[in-house]
C-alpha positions, 0 to 999 in steps of 0.5 A: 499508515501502511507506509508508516509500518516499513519504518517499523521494519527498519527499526527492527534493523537495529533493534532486533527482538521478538517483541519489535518484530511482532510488534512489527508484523501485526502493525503491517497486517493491521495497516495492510487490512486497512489499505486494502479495505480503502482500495476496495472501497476506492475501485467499487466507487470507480465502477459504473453499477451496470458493469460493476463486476468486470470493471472491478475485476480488470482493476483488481487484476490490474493491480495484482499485476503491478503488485508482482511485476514490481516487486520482483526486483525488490529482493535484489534492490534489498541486497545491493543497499541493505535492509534499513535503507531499503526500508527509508526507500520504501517508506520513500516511495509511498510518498508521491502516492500521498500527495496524490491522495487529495486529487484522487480521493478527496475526503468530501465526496462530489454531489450526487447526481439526480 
């Protein structure tokens, strides 16, 4: 879902009003709480118990690393190809992520070991 609300952006590109740009922000604040409780959710299942805490630690840091070093360029990527692309290539770039999905994080959870 959180690739889905970039296209709302790109539809504000062309329409753009109040009502669509909040309509806009809340579907992202929505989508982001959602995305972020699944990665949450995701990491901890990663974890082993006895050393929940640091391994949780280094992957989230990890990830708030990723997360700055690579949007760094996106403001200069935005000007060279104008806000509604940059938006589609967003949108675009989420997509390998989830065809990943069904190897990473199957919908059945593995059995549990005795």
């Amino acid at each position: 879902m959180q690739a889905f609300s970039n296209l709302v952006y790109w539809g504000l590109a062309y329409f753009p009003r109040y009502e669509v740009l909040v309509g806009a922000v809340v579907l992202e604040n929505f989508c982001g709480g959602l995305g972020s409780s699944a990665f949450v959710a995701y990491l901890m299942r990663l974890c082993d118990r006895r050393f929940s805490a640091t391994q949780y630690a280094l992957l989230s840091s990890f990830t708030a690393f990723s997360r700055d070093i690579l949007t760094s360029p996106s403001g200069e990527l935005a000007k060279a190809v104008g806000w509604p692309l940059f938006f589609i290539l967003s949108f675009a770039a989420a997509l390998p992520g989830l065809a990943l999905l069904p190897w990473f994080a199957p919908l059945a959870a593995p059995p549990e070991k005795a």
